[in-house]
C-alpha positions as CSV (number, residue, x, y, z in Angstrom):
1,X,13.9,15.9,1.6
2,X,14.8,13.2,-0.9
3,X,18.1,11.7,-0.9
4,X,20.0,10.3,-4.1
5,X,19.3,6.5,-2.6
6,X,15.7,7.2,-3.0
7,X,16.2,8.2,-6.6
8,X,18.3,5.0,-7.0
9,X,15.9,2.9,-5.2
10,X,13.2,3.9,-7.8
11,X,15.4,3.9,-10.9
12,X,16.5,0.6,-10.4
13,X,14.6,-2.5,-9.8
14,X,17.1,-4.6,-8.4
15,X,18.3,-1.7,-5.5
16,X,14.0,-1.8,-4.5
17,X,13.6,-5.3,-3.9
18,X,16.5,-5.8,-1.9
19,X,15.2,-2.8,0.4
20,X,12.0,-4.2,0.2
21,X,13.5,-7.8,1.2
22,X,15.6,-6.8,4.0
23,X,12.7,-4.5,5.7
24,X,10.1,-7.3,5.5
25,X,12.4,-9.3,7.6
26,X,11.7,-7.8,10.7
27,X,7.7,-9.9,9.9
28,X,9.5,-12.8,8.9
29,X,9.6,-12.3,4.8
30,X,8.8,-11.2,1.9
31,X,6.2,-13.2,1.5
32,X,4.7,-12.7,4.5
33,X,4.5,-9.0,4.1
34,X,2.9,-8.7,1.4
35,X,-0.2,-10.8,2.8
36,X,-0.3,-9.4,6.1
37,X,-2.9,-6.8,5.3
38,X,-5.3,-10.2,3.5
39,X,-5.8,-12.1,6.6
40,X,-9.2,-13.3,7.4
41,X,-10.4,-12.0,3.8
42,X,-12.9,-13.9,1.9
43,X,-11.4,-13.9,-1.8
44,X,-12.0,-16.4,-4.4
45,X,-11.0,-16.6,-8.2
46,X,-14.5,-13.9,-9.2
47,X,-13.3,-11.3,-6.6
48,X,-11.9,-7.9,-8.4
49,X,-9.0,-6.7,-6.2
50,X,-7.6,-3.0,-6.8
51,X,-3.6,-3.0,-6.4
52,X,-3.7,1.0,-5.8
53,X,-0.1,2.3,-6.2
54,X,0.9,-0.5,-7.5
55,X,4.8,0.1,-8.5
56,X,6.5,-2.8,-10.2
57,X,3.8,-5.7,-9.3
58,X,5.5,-6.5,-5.7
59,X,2.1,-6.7,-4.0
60,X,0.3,-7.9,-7.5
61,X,2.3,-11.0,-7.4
62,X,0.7,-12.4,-4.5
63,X,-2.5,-10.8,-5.5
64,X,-3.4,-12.6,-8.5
65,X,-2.8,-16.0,-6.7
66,X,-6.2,-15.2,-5.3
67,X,-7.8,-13.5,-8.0
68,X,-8.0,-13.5,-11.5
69,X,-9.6,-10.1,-11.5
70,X,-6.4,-8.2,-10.5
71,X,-5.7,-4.7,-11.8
72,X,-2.6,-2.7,-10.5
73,X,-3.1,1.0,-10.6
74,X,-0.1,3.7,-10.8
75,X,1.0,7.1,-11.9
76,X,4.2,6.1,-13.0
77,X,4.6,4.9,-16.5
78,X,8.2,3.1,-15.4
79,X,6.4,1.3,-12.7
80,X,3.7,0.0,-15.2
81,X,6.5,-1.1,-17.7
82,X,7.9,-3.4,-15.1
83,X,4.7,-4.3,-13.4
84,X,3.7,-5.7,-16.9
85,X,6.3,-7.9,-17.1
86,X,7.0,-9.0,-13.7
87,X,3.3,-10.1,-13.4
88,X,1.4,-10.5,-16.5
89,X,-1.8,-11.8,-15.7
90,X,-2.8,-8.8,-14.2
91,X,-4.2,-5.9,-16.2
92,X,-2.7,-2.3,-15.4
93,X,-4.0,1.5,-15.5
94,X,-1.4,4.7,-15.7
95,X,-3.5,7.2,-13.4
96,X,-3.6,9.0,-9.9
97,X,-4.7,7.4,-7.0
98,X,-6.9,10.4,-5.8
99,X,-8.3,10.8,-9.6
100,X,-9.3,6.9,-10.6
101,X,-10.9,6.2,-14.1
102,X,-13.1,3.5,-12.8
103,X,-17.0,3.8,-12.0
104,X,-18.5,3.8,-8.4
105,X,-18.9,0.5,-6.8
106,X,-16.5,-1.7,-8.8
107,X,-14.6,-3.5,-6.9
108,X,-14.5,-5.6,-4.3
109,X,-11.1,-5.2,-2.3
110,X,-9.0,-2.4,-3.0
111,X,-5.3,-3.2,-1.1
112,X,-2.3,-0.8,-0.7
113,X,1.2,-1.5,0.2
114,X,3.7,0.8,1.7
115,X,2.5,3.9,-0.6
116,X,0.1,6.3,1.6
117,X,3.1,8.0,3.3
118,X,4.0,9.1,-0.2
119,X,1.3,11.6,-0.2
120,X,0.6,14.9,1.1
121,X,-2.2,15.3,3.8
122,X,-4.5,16.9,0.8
123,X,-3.9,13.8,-1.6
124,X,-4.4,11.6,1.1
125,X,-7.8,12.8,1.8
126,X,-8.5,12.4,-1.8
127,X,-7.6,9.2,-2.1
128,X,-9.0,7.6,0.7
129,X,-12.2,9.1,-0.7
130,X,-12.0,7.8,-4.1
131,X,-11.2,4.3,-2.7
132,X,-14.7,4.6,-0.8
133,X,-16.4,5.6,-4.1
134,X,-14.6,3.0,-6.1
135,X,-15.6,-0.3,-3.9
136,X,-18.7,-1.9,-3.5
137,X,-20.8,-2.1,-0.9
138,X,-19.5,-4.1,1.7
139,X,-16.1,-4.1,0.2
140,X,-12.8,-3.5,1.8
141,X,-9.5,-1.7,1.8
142,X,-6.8,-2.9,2.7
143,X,-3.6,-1.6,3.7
144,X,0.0,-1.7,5.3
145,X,2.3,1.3,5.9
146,X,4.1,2.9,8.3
147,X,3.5,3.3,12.1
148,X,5.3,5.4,15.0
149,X,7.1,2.8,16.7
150,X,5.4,1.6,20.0
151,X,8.5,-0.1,21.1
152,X,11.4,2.1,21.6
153,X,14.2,-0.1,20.2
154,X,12.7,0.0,16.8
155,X,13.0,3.7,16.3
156,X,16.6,4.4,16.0
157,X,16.1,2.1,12.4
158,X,12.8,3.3,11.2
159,X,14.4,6.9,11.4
160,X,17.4,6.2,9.8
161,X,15.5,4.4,7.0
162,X,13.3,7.5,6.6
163,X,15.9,10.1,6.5
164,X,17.5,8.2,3.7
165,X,14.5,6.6,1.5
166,X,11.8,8.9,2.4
167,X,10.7,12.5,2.1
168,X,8.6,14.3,4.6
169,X,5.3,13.0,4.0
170,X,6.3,9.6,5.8
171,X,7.3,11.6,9.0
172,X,3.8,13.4,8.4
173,X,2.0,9.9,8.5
174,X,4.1,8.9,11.6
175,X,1.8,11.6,13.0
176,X,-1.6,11.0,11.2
177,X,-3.9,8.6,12.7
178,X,-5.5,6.3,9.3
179,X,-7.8,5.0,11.8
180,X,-9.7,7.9,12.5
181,X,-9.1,9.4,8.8
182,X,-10.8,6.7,7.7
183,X,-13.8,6.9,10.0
184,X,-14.5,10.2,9.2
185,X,-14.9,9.3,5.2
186,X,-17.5,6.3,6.0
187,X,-15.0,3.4,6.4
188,X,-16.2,0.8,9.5
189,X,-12.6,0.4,11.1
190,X,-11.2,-1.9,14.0
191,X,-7.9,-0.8,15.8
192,X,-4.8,-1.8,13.7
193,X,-2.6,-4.5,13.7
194,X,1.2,-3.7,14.3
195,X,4.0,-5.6,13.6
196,X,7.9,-4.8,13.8
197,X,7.7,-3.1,16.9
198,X,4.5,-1.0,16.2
199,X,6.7,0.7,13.1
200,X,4.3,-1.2,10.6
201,X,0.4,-0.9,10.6
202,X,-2.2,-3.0,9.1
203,X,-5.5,-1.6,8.4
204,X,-8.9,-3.8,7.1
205,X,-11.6,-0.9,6.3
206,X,-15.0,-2.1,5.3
207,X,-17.8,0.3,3.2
């Protein structure tokens, strides 16, 4: 169930980023974050990175310092408005993630921050199969979201954050193993890195 700080957290800019800012501090930043899931990727100034679920441009910031073939990708009109101007050199599309308007094979990393445990197990699905349609061969997604804690200590916080920013989809993906998920659409997957106590996953799947 939704809770009125999740409704504030998305109605107001300001209220996300300082969430955003004080989560990322348990892998040492911000910035740091939001490159985890990039490590060891071969991207150059040519390669055409998907920001799926963009939002307001938090990942597309660091994206386009890559890449000048960035596009950010979301359903929510608001989300596009401020992507726009927080990070202008990118160019944006208003669509669903499990319904893209792009043709097969065209790009070559498609990344994802914090936004799979926003959707239902049927969506999910979806998506994860329209990402494999939508990259090259070869290409990768990338992605970072949440994790059942491995280390006790960090549980007590990740639930407490959930019951009050989340619905129950991200206690559904505590429960859902992306690994195999993405096996079983085609994806080649090693195991996943995890950071913050096991409470954050990152995931590099290669068509």
């Amino acid at each position: 169930m939704a809770t009125i700080l999740r409704d504030w957290s998305y109605r107001y800019q300001w209220l996300y980023d300082g969430i955003s800012g004080l989560a990322a501090l348990s892998v040492g930043g911000e910035t740091r974050f939001r490159q985890l899931a990039l490590h060891g990727l071969t991207i150059n100034s040519e390669t055409k990175i998907l920001d799926l679920c963009c939002g307001s441009g938090q990942s597309t910031q660091f994206l386009v310092k890559y890449s000048q073939n960035v596009t950010g990708l979301d359903a929510s009109p608001l989300s596009l408005k401020r992507a726009k101007q927080n990070v202008p050199s990118a160019s944006y599309v208003e669509a669903f993630a499990e319904n893209m308007p792009f043709v097969d094979g065209e790009f070559d990393v498609v990344h994802t921050s914090v936004a799979l445990h926003e959707m239902e197990t049927e969506q999910l699905h979806k998506i994860i199969t329209e990402v494999y349609r939508v990259l090259k061969p070869g290409g990768v997604f990338t992605l970072v979201d949440f994790h059942a804690p491995t280390n006790p200590i960090f549980w007590p916080g990740v639930s407490l954050f959930l019951l009050l920013f989340e619905t129950d989809t991200a206690w559904q993906l505590l429960k859902t193993d992306l690994r195999d998920l993405l096996i079983a659409k085609g994806f080649e997957v090693n195991e996943p890195k995890l950071y913050a106590g096991g409470s954050l996953q990152v995931i590099q799947a290669k068509k």
